[in-house]
C-alpha atoms as a printed R data frame, in Angstrom:
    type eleno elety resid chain resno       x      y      z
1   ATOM     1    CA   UNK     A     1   0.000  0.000  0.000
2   ATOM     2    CA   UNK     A     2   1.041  3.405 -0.786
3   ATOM     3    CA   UNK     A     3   2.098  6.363  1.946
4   ATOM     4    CA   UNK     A     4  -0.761  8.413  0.842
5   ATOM     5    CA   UNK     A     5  -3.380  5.723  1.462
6   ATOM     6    CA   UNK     A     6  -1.693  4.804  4.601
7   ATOM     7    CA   UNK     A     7  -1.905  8.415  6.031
8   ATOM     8    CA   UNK     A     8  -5.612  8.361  4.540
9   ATOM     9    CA   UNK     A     9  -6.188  5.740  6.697
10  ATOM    10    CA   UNK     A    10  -4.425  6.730  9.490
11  ATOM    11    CA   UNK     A    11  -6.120 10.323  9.281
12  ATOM    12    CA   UNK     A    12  -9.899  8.890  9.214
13  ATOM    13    CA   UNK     A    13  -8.682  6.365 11.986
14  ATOM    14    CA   UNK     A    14  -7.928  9.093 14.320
15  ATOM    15    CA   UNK     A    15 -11.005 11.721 13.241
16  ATOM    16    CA   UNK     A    16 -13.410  8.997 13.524
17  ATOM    17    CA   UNK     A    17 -12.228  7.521 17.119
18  ATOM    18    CA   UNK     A    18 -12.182 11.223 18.558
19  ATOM    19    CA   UNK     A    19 -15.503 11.789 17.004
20  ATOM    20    CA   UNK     A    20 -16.851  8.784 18.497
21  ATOM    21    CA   UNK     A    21 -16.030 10.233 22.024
22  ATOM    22    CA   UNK     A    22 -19.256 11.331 24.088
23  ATOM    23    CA   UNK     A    23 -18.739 15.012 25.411
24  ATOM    24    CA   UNK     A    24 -20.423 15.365 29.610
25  ATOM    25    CA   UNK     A    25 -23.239 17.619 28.560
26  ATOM    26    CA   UNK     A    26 -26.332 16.081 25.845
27  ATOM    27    CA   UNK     A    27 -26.376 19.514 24.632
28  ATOM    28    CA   UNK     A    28 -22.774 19.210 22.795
29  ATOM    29    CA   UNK     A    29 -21.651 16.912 20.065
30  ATOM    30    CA   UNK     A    30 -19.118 16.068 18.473
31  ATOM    31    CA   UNK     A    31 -19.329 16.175 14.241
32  ATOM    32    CA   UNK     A    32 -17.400 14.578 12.273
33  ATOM    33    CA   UNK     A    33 -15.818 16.173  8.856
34  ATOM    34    CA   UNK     A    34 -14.382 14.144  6.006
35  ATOM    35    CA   UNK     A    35 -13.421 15.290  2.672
36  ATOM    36    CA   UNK     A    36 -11.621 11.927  1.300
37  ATOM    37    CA   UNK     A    37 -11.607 13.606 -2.230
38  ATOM    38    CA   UNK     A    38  -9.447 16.694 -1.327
39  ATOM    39    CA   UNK     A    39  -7.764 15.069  1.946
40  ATOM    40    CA   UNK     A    40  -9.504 17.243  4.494
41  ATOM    41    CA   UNK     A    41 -10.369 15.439  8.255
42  ATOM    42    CA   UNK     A    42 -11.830 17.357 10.980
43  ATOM    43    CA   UNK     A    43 -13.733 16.827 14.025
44  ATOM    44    CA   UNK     A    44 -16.091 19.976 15.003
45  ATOM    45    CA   UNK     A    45 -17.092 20.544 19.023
46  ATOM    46    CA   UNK     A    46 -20.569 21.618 18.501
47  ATOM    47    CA   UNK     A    47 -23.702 22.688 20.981
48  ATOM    48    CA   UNK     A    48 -24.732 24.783 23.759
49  ATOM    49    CA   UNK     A    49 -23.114 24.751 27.774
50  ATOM    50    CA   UNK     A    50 -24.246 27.148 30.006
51  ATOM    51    CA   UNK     A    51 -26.617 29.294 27.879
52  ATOM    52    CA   UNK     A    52 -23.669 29.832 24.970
53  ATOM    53    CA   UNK     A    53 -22.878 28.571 21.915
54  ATOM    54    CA   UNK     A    54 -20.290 25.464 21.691
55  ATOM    55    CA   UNK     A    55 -18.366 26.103 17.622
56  ATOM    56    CA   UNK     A    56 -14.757 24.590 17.054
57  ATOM    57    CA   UNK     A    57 -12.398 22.722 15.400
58  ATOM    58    CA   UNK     A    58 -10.961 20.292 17.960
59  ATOM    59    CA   UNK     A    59  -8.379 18.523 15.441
60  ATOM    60    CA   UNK     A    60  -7.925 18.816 12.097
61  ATOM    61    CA   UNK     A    61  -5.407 17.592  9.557
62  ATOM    62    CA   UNK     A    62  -5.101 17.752  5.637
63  ATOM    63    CA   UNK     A    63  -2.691 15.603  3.440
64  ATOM    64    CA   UNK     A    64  -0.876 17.700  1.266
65  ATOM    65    CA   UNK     A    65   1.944 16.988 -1.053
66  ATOM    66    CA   UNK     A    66   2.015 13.402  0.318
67  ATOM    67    CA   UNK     A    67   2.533 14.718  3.861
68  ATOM    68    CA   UNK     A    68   0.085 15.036  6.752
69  ATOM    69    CA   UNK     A    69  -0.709 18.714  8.244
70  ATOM    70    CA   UNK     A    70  -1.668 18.974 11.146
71  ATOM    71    CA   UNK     A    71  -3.714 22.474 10.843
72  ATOM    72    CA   UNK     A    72  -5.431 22.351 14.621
73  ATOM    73    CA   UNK     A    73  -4.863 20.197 17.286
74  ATOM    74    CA   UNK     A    74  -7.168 21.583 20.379
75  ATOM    75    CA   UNK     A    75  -6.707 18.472 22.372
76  ATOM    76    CA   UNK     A    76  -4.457 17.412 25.116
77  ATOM    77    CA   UNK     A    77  -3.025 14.418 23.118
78  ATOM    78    CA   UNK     A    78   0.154 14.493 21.003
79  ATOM    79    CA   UNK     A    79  -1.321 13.737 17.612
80  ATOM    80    CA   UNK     A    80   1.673 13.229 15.407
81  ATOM    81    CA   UNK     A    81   2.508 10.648 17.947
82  ATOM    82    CA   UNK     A    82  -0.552  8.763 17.424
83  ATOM    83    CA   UNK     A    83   0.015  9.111 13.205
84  ATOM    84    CA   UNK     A    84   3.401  7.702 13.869
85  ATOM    85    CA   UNK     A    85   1.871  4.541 15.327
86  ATOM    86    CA   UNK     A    86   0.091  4.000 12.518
87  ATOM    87    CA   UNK     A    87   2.593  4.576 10.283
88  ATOM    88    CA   UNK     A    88   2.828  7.665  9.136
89  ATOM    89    CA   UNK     A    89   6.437  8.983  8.863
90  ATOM    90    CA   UNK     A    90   7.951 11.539 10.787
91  ATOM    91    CA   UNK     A    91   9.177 13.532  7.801
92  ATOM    92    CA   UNK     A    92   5.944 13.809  6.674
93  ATOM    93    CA   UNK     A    93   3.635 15.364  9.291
94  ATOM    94    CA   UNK     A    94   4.082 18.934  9.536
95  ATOM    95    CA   UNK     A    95   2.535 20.897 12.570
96  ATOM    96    CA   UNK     A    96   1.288 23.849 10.504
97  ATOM    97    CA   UNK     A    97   0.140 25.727 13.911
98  ATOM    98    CA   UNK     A    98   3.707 26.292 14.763
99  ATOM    99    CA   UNK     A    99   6.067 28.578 13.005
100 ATOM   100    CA   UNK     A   100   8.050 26.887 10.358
101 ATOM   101    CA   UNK     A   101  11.279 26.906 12.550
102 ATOM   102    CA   UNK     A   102   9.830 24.946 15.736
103 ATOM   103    CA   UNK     A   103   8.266 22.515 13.830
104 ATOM   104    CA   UNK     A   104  10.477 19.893 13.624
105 ATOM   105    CA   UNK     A   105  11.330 19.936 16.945
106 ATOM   106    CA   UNK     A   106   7.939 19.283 18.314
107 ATOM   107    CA   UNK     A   107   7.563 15.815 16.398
108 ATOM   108    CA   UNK     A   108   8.788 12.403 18.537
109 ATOM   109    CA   UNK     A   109  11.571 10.525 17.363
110 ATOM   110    CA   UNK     A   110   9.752  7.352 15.711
């Protein structure tokens, strides 16, 4: 199997297990985004607590160039981490929410 359909794979793994997760309060959700056509994955944090509107992005990653981007991570899990266990490389996952400089020092050795 190729890289790109591994990362595919990994990518929806990961969206789709985080989605799956069941937030405290019935009032918020969590929605699942995939675009498997243009490589986009996202899981949304969406609802009402407390009388206000619940609206983000809690991870998101897009495959470009045959690498993985991670464009948000708003959880308290090392992402790129889990990619690497599923066999994504570390050369190809960029963090793109760091500056271009840091980046490849925030990645675990595989």
């Amino acid at each position: 199997m190729d890289s790109i359909n591994i990362y595919r794979q990994a990518a929806q793994q990961i969206v789709e297990r985080y989605a799956s997760y069941q937030s405290g309060s019935h009032e918020i959700h969590h929605e699942l985004v995939m675009d498997t056509v243009r490589d986009h994955y996202e899981v949304l944090v969406i609802g009402w607590q407390k009388g206000r509107r619940v609206y983000h992005t809690m991870m998101h990653f897009d495959i470009i160039e045959s690498k993985i981007w991670i464009q948000v991570n708003n959880t308290d899990r090392d992402l790129s981490a889990e990619l690497i266990e599923l066999g994504v490389l570390k050369d190809d996952i960029v963090i793109a929410f760091h500056p271009e400089g840091i980046r490849r020092h925030l990645i675990p050795a595989a």
